[in-house]
N, C-alpha and C positions, 0 to 999 in steps of 0.2 A: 848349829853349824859352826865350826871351828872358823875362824877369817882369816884366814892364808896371804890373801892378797897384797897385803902391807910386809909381810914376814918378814925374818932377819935373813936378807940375800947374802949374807957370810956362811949362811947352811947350807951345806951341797945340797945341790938341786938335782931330787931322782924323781920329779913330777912328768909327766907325761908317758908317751909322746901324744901329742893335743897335733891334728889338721885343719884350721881355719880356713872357710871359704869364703871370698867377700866378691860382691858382684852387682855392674851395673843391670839396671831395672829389664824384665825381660830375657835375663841368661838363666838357665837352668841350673840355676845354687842347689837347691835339694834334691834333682834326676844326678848330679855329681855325686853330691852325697851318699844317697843310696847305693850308686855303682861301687863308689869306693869302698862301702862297709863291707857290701856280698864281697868284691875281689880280693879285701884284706884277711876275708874269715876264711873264704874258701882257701887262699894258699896257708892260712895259718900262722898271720902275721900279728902276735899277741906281743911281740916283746918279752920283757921280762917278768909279765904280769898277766897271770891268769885267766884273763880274761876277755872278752868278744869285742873287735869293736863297735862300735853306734856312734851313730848321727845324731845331735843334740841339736833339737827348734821348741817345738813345745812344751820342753822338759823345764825350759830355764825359766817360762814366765809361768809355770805350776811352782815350783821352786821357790820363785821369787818371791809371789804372794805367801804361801807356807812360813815365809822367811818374816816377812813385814803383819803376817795375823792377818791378814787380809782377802776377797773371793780377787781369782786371775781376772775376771769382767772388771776390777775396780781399778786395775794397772793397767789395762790392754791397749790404753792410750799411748800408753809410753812403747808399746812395742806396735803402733802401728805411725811412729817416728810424730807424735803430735807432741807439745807442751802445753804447760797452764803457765800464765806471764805469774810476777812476784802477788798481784792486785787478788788475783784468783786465788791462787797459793790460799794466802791470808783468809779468805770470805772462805772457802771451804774444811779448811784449819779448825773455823772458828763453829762450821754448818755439821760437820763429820767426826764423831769420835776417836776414829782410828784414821784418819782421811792422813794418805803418806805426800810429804812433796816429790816434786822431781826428781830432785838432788838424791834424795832418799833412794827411791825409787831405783834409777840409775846407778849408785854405787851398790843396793844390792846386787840386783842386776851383774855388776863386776863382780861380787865376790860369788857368785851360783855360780858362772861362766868360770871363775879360775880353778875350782874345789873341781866343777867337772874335768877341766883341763888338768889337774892333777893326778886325780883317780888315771889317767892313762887310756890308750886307745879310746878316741873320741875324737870326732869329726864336727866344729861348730859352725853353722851353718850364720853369716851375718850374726849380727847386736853385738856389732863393734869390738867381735873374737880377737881380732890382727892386734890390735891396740892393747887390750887385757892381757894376752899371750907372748909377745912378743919376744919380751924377756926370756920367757924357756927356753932352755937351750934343744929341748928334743921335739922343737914347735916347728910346721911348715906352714907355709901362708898361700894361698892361692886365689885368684884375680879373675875373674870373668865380663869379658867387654867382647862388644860387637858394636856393627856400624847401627845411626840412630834408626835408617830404615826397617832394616832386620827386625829389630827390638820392638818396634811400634807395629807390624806386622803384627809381632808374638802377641803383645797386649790388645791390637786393636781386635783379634780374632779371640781371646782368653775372653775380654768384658768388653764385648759388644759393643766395640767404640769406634768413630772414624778414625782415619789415621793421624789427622793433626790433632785430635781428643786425648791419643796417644803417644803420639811426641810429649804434648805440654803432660801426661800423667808420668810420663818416665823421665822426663826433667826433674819434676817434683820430690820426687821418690828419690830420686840418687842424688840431690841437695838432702833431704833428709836422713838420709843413711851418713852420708859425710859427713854431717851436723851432728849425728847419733857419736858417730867413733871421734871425732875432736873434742867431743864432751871428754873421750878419757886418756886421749893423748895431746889436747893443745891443737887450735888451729894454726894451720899453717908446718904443722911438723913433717919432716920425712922420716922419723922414724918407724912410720907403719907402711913403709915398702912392702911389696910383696916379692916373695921368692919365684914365683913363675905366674905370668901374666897369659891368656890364651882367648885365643878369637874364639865365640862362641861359632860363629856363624860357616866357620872353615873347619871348624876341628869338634867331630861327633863327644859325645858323651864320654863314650867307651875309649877313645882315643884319648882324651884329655886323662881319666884315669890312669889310665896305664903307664903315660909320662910322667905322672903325680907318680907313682910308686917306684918307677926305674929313677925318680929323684932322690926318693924317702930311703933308696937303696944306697945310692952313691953317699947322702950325707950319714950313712948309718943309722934311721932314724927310725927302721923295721931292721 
C-alpha cells in the first residue's frame, strides 16, 4: 500500500470526497451510515468517480492487519480503544515474533483510513476519521450526541446492564474514543471540529441524513 498520509500537500488534492461520523457512546454511528450510503447511491451521488459509495468499519482493521502481517484478532485491542503501557510493549516485543506496538499499530491504522478516504465516496465510521481527514478539502465531519439518559437507556437495554452500569460504560467508551483521536491530532486540539453536530435523541436517522446531504450539497461536496 502506497502511504499517502504524509504526502507532499503542494499536490492538488483530487482525494475524496471521504464523510466522517464520530459519536458519543450509545448514537447510532453505523444505522447513519448505512442510511447515508443507500441515499447517496440511490440518487446517484458518485462525484467524479465511478464508483458506489460504502461505509468503512471492519474494512480498516482487516486492512490494517494485512498491512502489519499480522491475524485482525492480534490488533483488535487497539480498536476496542485498550493499550499495552511501554513495560508490556517490551516483554511482548521480546515473547512474539511479529508482535506490533501501539504506535505501530495506530499509525497504520492512519494510513488504511486515509488511502480509503482517498479512493473517494466513503463513509468512516469512528477510529479517529475527523482527525485523519480533516485536512481534505472534499471531507465532512459529522457529530452524534444525545443527553446521558437516553444513551444509557440504549446501552443498558443493548448489554443487559442497569442503568448506572451504563452511565459509568458510556463514560468509558467516550474517554476512549477521545483518547483514540488525540493520538493523531494532539490533545487538547480544536482542529477536529465537526461541521454539523446533531441530537441523536430529537432527530431520527433518516432526518439526520438527509441534513448531512442538503449540506454535502451546499459545500459542493456531491
Amino acid at each position: 500500500m502506497k502511504e499517502k498520509y504524509d504526502r507532499d500537500r503542494s499536490v492538488p488534492d483530487f482525494s475524496g470526497p471521504v464523510i466522517t461520523i464520530s459519536r458519543e457512546c450509545g448514537c447510532p454511528g453505523k444505522r447513519l451510515a448505512i442510511c447515508l450510503t443507500e441515499k447517496l447511491n440511490s440518487m446517484d451521488y458518485k462525484f467524479e468517480k465511478n464508483i458506489p459509495w460504502k461505509w468503512i468499519s471492519k474494512e480498516i482493521i482487516d486492512e490494517t492487519a494485512k498491512e502489519l502481517g499480522v491475524q485482525p484478532g492480534e490488533i483488535q485491542y487497539v480498536f476496542d480503544y485498550t493499550t499495552h503501557g511501554a513495560l508490556e510493549d517490551l516483554l511482548l516485543s521480546l515473547t512474539k515474533k511479529y508482535y506490533k506496538s501501539d504506535r505501530k499499530v495506530r499509525n497504520t491504522v492512519a494510513l488504511v483510513i486515509r488511502n480509503f478516504a482517498d479512493e473517494g465516496n466513503k463513509i468512516i465510521v469512528g477510529r479517529g476519521g475527523v482527525a485523519i481527514t480533516k485536512d481534505m478539502p472534499k471531507s465532512f465531519h459529522v457529530f452524534l450526541e444525545a443527553p446521558m439518559e437516553w444513551r444509557a437507556l440504549r446501552i443498558s437495554t443493548k448489554n443487559n446492564l442497569s442503568i448506572e452500569d451504563a452511565k459509568k460504560y458510556c463514560i468509558d467508551v467516550d474517554k476512549k474514543r477521545e483518547e483514540f483521536k488525540n493520538f493523531y491530532h494532539g490533545r487538547g486540539s480544536d482542529y477536529t471540529r465537526y461541521d454539523l453536530s446533531f441530537n441523536s435523541m430529537t432527530l431520527s436517522v433518516e432526518e439526520i441524513a438527509d441534513i448531512v446531504i442538503a449540506a454535502l450539497k451546499i459545500r459542493k461536496i456531491i
